[in-house]
N, C-alpha and C positions, 0 to 999 in steps of 0.2 A: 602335440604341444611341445614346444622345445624348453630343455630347463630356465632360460629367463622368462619366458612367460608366463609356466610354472611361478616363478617366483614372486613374479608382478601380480599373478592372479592372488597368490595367498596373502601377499603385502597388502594389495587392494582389499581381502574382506577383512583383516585383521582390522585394517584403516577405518571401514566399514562400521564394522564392530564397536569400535572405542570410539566412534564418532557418535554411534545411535546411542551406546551406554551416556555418553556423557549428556546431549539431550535428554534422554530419559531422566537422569538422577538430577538436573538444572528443573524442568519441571515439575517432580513431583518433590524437591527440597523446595521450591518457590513456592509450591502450593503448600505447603506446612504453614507456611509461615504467612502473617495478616497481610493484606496486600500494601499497606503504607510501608511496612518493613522490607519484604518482599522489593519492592519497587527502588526503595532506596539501596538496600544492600547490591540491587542488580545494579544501576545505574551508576553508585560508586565505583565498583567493578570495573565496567567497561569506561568511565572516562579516564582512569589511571589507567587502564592499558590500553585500550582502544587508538588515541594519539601516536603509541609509539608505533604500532601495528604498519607497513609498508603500505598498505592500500589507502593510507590517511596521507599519502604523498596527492594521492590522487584527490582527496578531497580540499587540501589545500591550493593544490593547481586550478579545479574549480570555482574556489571562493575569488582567486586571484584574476580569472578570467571573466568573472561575474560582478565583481566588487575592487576594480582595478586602483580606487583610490584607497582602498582601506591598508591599514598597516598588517604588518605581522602579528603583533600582537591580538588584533582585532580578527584574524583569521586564525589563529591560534584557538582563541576563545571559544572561537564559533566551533570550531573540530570539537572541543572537549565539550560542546554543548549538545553535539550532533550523536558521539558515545551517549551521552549519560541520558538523551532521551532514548536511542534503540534500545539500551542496557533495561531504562523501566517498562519500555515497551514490555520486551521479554519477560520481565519479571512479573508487570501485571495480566501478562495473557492465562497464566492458569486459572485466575481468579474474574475472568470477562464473566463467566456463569452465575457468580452471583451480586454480578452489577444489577441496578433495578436501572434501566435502559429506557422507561418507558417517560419518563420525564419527573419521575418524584423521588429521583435519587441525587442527594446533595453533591454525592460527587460528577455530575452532571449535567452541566448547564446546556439545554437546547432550544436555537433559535430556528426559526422557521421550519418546527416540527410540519405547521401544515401544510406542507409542502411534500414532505415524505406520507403524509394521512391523503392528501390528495389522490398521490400517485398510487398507493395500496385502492384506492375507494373508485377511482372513475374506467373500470372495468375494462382496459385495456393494457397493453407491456406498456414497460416501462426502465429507463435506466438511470442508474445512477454512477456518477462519474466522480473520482477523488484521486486521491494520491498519497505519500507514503508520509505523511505529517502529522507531526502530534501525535497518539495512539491512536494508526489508523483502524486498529483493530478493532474500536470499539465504534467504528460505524455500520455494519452489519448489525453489530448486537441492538442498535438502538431498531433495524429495521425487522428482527425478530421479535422484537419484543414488544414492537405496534401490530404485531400478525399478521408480516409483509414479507412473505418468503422470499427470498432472492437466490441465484446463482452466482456467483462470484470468481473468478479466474486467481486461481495460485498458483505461485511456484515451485513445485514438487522437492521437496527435500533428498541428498544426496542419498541417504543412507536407509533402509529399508527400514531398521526400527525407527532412526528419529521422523520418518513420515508418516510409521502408523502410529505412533504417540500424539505428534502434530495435528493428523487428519482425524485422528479419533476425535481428539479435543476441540477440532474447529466445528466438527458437524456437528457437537452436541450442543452447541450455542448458539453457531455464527449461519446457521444454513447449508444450501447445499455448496461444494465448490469442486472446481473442475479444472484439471491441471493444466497448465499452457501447454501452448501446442496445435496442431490443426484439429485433435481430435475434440480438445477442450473448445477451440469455435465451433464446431458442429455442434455441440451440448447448449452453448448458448444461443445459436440461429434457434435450434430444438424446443426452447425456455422460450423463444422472443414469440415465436408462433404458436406457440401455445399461448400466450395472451402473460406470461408470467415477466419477472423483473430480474435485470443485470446491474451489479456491482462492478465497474470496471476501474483499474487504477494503471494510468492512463503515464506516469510521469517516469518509466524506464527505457530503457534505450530499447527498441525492433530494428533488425536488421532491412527487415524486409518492410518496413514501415512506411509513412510518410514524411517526408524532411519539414518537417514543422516551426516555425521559431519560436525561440525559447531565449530568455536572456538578449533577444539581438542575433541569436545564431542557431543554423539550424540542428533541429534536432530529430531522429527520427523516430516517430512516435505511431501507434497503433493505430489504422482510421477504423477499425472494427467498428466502434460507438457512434461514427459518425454516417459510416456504409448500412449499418441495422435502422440509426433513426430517418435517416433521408427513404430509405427504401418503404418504412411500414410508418412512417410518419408518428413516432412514436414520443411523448415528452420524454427530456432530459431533463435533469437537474444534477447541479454538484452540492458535492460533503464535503464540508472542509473539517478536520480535525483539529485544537489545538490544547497543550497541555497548559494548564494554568498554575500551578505549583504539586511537588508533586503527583501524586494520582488522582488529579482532579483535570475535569477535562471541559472545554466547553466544543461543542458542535455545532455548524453552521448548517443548514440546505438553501438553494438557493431557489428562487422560482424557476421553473421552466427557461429555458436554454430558445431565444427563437431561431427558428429553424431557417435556413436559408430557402429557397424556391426559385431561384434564377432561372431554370433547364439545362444548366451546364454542372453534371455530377460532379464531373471533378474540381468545379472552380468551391462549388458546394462544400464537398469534403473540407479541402481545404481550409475554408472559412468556417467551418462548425470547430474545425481541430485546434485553430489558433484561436479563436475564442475560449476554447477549455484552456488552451496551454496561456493564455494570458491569467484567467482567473488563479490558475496553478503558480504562476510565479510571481503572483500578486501576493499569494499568501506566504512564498517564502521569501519575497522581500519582508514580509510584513514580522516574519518570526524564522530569521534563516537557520537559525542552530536549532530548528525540528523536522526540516528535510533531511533525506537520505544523500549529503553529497556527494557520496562512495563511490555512487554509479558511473559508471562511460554513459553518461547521460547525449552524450553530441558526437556529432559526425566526428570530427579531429580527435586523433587520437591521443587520450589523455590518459 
């Protein structure tokens, strides 16, 4: 190993290091404290800094390519609304475990629970499709807490402690989840033929995806949920999440997704995917400063 790489390796775990401490001491200082507190002190946080941050170039570029009549000031707003919901996100995730998720808890309001009772009860897989909106967090929690186990796909965090803090915390509430990747779809093909339920969030950019429209333009997006339910003919529904002031949440399901059956797979895909990705940018027309507009969400690079 030559001395810069030497150098680059111990810069790297250092980096490593004070990355995973600072996750660790964010969660378990958020968890001290009540979650209305907890949620607001996170969310203040992040909308005063969050804006000034370089990657909110990019979600202004988005709003403007999305929302081509609105003013600055009105895209302005939406950034600082886009901080200060991920900021409670975070703050409220240490405290998803003692949400009462099952529909008699005031800080959450669920519509078309029987819809998610359906899909735990009529004895085949099943998926559920959402995206990064409102706390999306607490849409597993609702489906653990009806006794609908689910698999779920995440993002694997950079740093080896803040992922075993993260993953510890997710599996003791949220179910099982499985990290992106090809190895993470084989765990879900695994889940689907075993008759069990996927949690998929469908609204980030794949490389290797489907060019889907989004907004008017395309985007490429995962056909994974669309290739598992066309193949075992399996219902879909989506979750929409939305924050209603703050840690108060309302959740949506929707009925079953119908399935296309033409004999042309790929015309198929296609038309299951742009019907998720419609209901998806439906809801953040509906409430845009609770998507993540951070993302390289679209082909052109932004």
């Amino acid at each position: 190993m030559t001395k810069n790489a030497s150098h680059t390796s111990v810069s790297r775990w250092f980096s490593n290091l004070g990355q995973g401490l600072a996750v660790w001491l964010l969660y378990y200082g958020f968890r001290l404290l009540p979650i209305d507190l907890a949620s607001a002190v996170a969310g203040g946080i992040a909308r005063n800094i969050g804006p000034l941050l370089p990657v909110s170039r990019r979600a202004r570029r988005n709003l403007q390519l999305c929302f081509p009549d609105w003013s600055s000031a009105q895209i302005n707003t939406t950034v600082r609304e886009v901080w200060d919901n991920l900021g409670r996100t975070a703050g409220e995730f240490p405290h998803l475990g003692s949400l009462d998720a099952s529909g008699g808890d005031r800080r959450i309001e669920i519509i078309g629970l029987e819809h998610l009772q359906a899909l735990r009860d009529d004895n085949q897989a099943g998926i559920v499709v959402s995206a990064h909106v409102g706390n999306w967090e607490v849409l597993p929690r609702v489906a653990t807490a009806i006794g609908l186990p689910i698999t779920q796909v995440y993002r694997a965090f950079n740093t080896p402690l803040g992922e075993q803090v993260l993953h510890r915390a997710r599996a003791s509430v949220l179910g099982e989840a499985v990290p992106k990747g090809p190895r993470g779809g084989q765990r879900l093909l695994a889940a689907l033929k075993a008759g069990g339920h996927l949690a998929v969030m469908i609204d980030q950019k794949l490389n290797e995806g489907l060019a889907v429209p989004f907004f008017g333009r395309p985007a490429m997006t995962t056909p994974i949920v669309a290739r598992f339910a066309l193949r075992y003919r399996c219902p879909v529904i989506t979750a929409r999440s939305e924050r209603l002031a703050g840690a108060r949440f309302r959740i949506t399901f929707s009925a079953p997704i119908d399935l296309p059956a033409s004999g042309d797979n790929t015309a198929d895909t296609l038309a299951l995917m742009t019907a998720m990705n419609d209901s998806i940018e439906a809801w953040v027309r509906d409430r845009p400063g609770q998507w993540l507009w951070l993302h390289r969400r679209w082909i052109d690079k932004n």
